[in-house]
py3Dmol code that shows the C-alpha trace and the ligand (Angstrom):
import py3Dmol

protein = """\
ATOM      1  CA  UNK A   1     113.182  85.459 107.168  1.00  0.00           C
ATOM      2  CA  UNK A   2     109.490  86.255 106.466  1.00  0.00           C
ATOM      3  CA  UNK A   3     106.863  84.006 106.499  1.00  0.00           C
ATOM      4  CA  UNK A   4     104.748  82.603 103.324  1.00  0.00           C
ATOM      5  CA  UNK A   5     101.877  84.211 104.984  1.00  0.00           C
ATOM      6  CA  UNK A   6     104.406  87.404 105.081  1.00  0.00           C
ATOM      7  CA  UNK A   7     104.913  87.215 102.042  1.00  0.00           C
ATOM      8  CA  UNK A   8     101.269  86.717 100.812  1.00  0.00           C
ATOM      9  CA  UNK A   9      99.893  89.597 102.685  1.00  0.00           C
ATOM     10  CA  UNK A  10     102.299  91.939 100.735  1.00  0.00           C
ATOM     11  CA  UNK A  11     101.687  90.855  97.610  1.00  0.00           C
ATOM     12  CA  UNK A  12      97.903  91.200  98.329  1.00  0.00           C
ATOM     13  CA  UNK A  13      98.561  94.635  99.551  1.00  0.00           C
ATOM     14  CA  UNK A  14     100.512  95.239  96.090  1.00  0.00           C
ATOM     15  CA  UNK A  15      97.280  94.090  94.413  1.00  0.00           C
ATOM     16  CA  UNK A  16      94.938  96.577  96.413  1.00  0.00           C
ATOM     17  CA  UNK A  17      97.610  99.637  94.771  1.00  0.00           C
ATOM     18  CA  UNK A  18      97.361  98.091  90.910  1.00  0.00           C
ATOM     19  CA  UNK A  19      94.281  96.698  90.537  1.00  0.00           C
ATOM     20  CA  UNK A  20      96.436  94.562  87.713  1.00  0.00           C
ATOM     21  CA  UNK A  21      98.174  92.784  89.381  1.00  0.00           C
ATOM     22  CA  UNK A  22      97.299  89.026  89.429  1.00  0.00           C
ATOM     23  CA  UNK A  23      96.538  86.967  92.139  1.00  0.00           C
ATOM     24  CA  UNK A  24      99.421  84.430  93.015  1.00  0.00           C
ATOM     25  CA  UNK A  25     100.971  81.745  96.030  1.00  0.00           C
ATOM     26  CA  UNK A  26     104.164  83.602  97.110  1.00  0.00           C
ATOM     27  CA  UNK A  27     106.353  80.995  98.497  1.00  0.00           C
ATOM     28  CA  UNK A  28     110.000  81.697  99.791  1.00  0.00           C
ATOM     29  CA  UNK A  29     112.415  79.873  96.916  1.00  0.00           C
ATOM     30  CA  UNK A  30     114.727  77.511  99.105  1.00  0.00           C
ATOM     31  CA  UNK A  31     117.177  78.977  96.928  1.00  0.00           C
ATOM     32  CA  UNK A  32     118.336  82.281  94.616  1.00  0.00           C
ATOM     33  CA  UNK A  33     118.440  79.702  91.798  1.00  0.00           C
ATOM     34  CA  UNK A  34     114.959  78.315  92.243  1.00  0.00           C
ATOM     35  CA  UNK A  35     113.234  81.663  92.167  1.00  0.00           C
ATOM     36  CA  UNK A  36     110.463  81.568  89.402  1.00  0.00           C
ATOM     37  CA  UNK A  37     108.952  84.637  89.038  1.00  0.00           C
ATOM     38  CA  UNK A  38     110.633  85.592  85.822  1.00  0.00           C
ATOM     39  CA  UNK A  39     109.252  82.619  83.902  1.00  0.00           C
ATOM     40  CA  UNK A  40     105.611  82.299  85.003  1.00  0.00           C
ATOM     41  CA  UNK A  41     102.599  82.084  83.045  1.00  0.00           C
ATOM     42  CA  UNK A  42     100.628  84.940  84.254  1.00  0.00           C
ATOM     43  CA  UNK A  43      97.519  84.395  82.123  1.00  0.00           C
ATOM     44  CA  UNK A  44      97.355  80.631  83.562  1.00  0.00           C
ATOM     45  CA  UNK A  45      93.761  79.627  85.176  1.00  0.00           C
ATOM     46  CA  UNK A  46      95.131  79.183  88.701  1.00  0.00           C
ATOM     47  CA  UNK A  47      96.693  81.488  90.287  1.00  0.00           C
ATOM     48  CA  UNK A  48     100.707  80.970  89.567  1.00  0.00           C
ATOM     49  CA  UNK A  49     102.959  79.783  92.211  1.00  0.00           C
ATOM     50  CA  UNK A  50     105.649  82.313  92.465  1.00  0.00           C
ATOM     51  CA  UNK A  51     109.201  81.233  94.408  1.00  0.00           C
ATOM     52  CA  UNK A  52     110.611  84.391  95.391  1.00  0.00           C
ATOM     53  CA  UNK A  53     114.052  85.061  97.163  1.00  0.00           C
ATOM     54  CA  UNK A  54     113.604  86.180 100.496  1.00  0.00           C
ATOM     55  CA  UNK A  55     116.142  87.975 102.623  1.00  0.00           C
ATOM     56  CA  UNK A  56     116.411  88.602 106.272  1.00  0.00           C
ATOM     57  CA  UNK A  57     116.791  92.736 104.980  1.00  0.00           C
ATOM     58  CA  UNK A  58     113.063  93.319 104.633  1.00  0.00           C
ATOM     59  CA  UNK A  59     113.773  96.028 101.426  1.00  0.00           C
ATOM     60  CA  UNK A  60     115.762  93.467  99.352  1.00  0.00           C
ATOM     61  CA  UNK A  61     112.192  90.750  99.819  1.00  0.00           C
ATOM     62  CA  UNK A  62     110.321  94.155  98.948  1.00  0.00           C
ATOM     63  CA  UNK A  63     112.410  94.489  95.949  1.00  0.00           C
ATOM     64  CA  UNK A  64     112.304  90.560  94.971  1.00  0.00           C
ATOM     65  CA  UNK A  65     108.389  90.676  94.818  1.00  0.00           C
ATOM     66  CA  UNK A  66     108.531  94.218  92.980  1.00  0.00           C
ATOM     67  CA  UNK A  67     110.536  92.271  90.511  1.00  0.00           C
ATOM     68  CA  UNK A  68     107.921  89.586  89.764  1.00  0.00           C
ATOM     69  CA  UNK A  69     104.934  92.460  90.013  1.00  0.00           C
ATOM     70  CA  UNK A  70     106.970  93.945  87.064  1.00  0.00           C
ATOM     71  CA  UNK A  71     107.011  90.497  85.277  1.00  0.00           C
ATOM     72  CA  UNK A  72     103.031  90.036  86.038  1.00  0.00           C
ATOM     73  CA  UNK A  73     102.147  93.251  84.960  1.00  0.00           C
ATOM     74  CA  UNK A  74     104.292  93.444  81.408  1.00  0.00           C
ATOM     75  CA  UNK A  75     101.865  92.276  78.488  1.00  0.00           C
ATOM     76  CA  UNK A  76     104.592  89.569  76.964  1.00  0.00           C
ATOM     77  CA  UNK A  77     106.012  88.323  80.670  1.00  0.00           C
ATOM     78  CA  UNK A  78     108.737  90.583  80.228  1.00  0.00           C
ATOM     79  CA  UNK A  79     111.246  88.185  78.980  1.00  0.00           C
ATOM     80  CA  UNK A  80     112.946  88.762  75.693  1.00  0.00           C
ATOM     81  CA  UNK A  81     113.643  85.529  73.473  1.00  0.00           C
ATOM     82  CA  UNK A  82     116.430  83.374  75.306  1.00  0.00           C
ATOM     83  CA  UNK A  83     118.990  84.267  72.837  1.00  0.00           C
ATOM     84  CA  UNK A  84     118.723  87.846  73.279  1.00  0.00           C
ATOM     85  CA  UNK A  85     121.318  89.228  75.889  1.00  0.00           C
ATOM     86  CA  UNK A  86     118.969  91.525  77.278  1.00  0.00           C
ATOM     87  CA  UNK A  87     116.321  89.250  77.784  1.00  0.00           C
ATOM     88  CA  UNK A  88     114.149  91.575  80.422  1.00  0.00           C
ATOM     89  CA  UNK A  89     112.497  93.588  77.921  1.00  0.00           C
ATOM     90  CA  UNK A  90     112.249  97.474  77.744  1.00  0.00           C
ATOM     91  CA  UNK A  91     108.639  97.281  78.946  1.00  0.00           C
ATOM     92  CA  UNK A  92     109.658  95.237  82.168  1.00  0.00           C
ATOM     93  CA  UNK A  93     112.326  97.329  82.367  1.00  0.00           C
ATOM     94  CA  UNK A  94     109.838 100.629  82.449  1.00  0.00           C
ATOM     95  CA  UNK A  95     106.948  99.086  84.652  1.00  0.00           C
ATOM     96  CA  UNK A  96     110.000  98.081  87.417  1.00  0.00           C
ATOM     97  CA  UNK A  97     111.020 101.798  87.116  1.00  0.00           C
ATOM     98  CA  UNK A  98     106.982 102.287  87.546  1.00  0.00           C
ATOM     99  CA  UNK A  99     106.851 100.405  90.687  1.00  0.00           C
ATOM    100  CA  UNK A 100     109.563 102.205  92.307  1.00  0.00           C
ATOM    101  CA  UNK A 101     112.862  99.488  91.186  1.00  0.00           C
ATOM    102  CA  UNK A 102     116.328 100.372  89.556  1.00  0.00           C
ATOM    103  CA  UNK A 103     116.817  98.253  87.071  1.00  0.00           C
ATOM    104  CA  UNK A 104     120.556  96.907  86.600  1.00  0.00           C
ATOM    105  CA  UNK A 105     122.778  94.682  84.830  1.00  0.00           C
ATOM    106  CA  UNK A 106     122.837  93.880  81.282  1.00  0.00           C
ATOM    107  CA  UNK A 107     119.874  91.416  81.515  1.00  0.00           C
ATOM    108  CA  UNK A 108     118.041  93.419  83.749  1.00  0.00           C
ATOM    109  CA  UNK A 109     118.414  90.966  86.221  1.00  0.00           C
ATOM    110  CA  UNK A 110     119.804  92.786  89.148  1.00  0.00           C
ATOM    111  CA  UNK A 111     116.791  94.894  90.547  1.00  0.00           C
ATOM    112  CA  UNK A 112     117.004  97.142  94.350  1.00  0.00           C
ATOM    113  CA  UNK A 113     114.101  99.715  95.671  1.00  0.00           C
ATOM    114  CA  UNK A 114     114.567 103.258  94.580  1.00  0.00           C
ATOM    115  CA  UNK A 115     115.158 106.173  96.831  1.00  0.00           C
ATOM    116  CA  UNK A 116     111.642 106.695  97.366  1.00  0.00           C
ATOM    117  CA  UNK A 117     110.428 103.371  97.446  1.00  0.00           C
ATOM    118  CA  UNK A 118     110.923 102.473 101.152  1.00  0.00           C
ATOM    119  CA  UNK A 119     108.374 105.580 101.798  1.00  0.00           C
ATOM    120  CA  UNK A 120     106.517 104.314  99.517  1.00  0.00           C
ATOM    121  CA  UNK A 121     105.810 101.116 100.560  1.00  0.00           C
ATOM    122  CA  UNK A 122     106.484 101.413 104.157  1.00  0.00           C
ATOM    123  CA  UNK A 123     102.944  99.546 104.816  1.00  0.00           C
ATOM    124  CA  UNK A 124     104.414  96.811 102.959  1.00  0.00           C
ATOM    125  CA  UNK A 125     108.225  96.667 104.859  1.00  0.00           C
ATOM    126  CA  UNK A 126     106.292  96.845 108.289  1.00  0.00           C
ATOM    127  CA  UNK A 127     104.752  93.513 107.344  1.00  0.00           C
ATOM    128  CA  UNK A 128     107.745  91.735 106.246  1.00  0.00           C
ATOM    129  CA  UNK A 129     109.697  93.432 109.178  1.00  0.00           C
ATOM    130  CA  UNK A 130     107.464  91.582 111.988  1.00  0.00           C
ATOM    131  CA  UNK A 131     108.500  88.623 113.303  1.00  0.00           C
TER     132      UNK A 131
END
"""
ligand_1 = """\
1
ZN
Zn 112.970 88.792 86.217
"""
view = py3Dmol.view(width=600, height=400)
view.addModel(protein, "pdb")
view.setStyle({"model": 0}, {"cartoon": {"style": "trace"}})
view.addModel(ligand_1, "xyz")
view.setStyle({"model": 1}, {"stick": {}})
view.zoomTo()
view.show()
């Protein structure tokens, strides 16, 4: 599994490619149901603290931070109103595509690197591949 530091070094290297991108604490969510990044407050003082799913695989991390980079960078958070089924919103849904994700699922939810994304972001996969 990468390490927070891992983890924090691609997300600053995300930050140097869209100068958007907010800064944030990446820390690995002790589980899938804890992850945060979909909720956050973005436009908070601090920087957020962002629980992220981390996987041994080093392009499904990749694609868990992508996710939240999507959520930082859409204008409303990205979420639709809770009692909307498709509650990641069109413009998450185009800024993922942006980054290099396929979106899936009928919330969005379900989110993998493109077929040009591990090229892409190979800087960023050699980092969360050392160990
Ligand atoms: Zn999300």
């Amino acid at each position: 599994m990468p390490t927070e530091q891992q983890l924090n070094r691609v997300w600053n290297s995300l930050r140097r490619r869209n100068e958007s991108l907010p800064k944030a604490r990446i820390v690995a969510a002790p589980d899938k149901r804890s992850v945060t990044g979909c909720w956050v407050d973005w436009k908070a003082d601090s920087p957020p603290l962002i629980l992220v799913a981390v996987s041994d695989d080093p392009v499904v991390t990749l694609a868990a931070l992508l996710h939240h980079a999507a959520h930082a960078l859409s204008p409303d958070g990205g979420i639709g109103p809770s009692s909307h089924r498709r509650w990641h919103t069109r413009e998450y849904r185009a800024l993922a595509a942006m980054l290099g994700l396929e979106v899936s699922g009928s919330a969005g939810t379900i989110t993998k690197l493109n077929g040009d994304s591990a090229e892409r972001y190979a800087a960023e996969l050699k980092i969360l591949s050392e160990v």
